[in-house]
C-alpha positions as a Markdown table, in Angstrom:
| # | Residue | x | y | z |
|---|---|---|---|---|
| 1 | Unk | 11.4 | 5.9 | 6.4 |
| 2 | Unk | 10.7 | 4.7 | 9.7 |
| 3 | Unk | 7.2 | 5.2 | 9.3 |
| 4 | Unk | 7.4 | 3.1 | 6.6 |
| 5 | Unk | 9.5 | 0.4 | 8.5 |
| 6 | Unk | 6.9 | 0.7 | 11.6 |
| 7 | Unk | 4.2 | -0.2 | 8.8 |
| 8 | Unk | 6.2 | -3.0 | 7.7 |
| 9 | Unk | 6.3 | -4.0 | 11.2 |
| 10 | Unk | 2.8 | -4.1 | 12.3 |
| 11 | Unk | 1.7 | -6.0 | 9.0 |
| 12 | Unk | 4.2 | -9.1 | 9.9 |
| 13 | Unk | 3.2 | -9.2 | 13.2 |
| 14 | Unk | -0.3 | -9.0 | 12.7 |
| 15 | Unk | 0.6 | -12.0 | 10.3 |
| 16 | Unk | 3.0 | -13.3 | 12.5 |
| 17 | Unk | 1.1 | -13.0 | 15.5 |
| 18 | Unk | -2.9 | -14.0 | 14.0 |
| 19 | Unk | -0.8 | -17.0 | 12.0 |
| 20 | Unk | -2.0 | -21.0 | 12.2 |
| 21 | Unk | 1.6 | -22.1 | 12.1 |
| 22 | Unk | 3.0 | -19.9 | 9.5 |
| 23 | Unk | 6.2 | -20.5 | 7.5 |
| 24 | Unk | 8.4 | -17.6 | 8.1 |
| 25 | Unk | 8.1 | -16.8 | 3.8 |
| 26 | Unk | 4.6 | -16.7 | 4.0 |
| 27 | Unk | 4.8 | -14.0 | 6.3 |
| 28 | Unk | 7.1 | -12.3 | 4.3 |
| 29 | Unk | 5.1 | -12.6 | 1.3 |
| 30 | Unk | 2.0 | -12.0 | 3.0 |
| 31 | Unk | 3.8 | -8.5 | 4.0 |
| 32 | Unk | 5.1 | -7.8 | 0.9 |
| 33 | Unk | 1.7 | -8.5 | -1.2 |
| 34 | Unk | -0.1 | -5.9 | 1.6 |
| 35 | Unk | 2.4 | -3.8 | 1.4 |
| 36 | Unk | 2.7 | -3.5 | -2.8 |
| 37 | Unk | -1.7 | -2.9 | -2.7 |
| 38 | Unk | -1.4 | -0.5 | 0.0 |
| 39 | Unk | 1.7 | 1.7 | -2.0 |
| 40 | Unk | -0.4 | 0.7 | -5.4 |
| 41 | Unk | -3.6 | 2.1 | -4.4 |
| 42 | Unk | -2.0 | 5.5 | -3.2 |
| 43 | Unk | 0.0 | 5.7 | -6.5 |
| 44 | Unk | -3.6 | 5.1 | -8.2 |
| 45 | Unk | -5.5 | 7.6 | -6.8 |
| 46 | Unk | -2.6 | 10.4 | -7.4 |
| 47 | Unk | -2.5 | 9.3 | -10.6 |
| 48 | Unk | -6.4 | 9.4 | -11.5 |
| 49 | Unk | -6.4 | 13.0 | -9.8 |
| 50 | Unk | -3.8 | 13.6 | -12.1 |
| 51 | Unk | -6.2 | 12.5 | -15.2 |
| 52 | Unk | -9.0 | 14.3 | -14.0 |
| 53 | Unk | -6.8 | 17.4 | -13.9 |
| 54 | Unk | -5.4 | 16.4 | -17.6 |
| 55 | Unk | -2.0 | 16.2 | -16.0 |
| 56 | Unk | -1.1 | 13.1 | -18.0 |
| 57 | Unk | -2.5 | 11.0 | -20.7 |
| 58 | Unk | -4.5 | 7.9 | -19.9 |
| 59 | Unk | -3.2 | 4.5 | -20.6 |
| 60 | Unk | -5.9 | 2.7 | -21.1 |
| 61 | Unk | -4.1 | -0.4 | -21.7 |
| 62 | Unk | -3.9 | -3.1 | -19.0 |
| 63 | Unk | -0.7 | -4.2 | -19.4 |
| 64 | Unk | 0.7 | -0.9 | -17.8 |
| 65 | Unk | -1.4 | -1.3 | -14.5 |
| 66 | Unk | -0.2 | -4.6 | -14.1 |
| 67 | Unk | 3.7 | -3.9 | -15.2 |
| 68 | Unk | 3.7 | -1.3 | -12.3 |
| 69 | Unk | 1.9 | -3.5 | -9.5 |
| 70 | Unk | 4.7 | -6.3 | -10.5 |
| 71 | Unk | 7.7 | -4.0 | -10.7 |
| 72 | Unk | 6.3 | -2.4 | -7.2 |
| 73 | Unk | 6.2 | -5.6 | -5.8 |
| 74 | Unk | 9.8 | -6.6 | -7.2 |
| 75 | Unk | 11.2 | -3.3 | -5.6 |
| 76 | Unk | 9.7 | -3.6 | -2.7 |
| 77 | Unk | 10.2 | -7.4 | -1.8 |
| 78 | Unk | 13.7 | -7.1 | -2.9 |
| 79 | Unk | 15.0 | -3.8 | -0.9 |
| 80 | Unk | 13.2 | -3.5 | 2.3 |
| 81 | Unk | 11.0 | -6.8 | 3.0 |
| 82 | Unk | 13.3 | -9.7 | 1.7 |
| 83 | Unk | 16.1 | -9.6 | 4.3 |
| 84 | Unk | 13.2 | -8.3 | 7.0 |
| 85 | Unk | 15.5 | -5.1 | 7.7 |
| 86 | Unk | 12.0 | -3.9 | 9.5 |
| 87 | Unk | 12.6 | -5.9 | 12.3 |
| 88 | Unk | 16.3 | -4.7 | 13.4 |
| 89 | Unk | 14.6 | -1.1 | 14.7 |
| 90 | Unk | 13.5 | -2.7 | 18.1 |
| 91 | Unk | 9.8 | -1.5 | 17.6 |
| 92 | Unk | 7.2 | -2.5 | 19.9 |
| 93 | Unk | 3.5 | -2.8 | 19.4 |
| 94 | Unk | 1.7 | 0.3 | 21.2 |
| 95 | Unk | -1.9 | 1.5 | 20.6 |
| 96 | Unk | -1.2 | 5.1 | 19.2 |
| 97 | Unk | 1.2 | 3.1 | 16.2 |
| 98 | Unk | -2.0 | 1.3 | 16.0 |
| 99 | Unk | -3.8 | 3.6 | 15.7 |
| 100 | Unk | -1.5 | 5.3 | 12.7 |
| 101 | Unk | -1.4 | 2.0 | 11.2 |
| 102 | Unk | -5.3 | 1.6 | 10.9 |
| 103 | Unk | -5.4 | 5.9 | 10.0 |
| 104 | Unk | -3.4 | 5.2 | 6.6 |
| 105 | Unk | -5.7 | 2.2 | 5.2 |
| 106 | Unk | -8.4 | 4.5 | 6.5 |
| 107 | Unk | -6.9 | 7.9 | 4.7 |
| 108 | Unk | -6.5 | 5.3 | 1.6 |
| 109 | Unk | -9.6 | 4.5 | 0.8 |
| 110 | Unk | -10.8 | 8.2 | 2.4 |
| 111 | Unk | -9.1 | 9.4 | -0.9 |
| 112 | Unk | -10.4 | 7.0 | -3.3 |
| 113 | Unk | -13.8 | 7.8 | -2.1 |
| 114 | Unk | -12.9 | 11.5 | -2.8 |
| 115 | Unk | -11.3 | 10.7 | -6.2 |
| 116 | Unk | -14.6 | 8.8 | -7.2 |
| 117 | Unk | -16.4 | 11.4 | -6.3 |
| 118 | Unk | -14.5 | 13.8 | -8.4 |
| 119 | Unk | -14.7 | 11.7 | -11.4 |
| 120 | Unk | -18.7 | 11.0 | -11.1 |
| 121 | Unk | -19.1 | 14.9 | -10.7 |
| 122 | Unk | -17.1 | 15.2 | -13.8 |
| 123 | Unk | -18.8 | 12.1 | -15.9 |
| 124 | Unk | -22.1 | 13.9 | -15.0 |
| 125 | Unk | -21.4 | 17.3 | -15.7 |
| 126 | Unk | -22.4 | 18.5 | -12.4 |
């Protein structure tokens, strides 16, 4: 968990600090929307894994991807970024947090490469 609060740290004061005279909700919803693709895109590459091992059924339907992006986003907003509990931990900016910040996006969309190129291999028969 206080990985997860560091993260939430960096992105506001990335925001905070790269701002042009930002209202303090902005940040916070600027934080919360990063936050909500960042935990989406990891929850959609487990689960397309998942598919291409015929773990689950598919949903084709839209309605589902969105439902979970907005009920992320509620849970998120509401328990960890709305009352900015991230910020009481005393963190400070250093390069190797930086450098762990910048490792997940990077290990993110490592694993959707990977997951893609599962999936074409599969499509293709190869």
């Amino acid at each position: 968990m206080k990985a997860y609060n560091y993260l939430l740290f960096r992105i506001y004061t990335y925001y905070r600090d790269n701002g042009k005279n930002e209202t303090d909700n902005f940040l916070v919803f600027s934080t919360a929307c990063v936050v909500t693709l960042l935990c989406v895109f990891n929850i959609m590459w487990i689960y397309i894994l998942c598919l291409l091992l015929d773990f689950f059924p598919n949903y084709s339907n839209k309605f589902y991807f969105f439902a979970v992006i907005f009920l992320i986003f509620i849970l998120l907003y509401t328990f960890n970024i709305k009352h900015k509990k991230f910020l009481n931990y005393n963190f400070k900016k250093d390069r190797i947090g930086g450098f762990a910040v910048v490792s997940v996006f990077f290990f993110t969309g490592l694993m959707f490469f990977i997951v893609g190129t599962i999936y074409r291999n599969k499509v293709l028969g190869l």
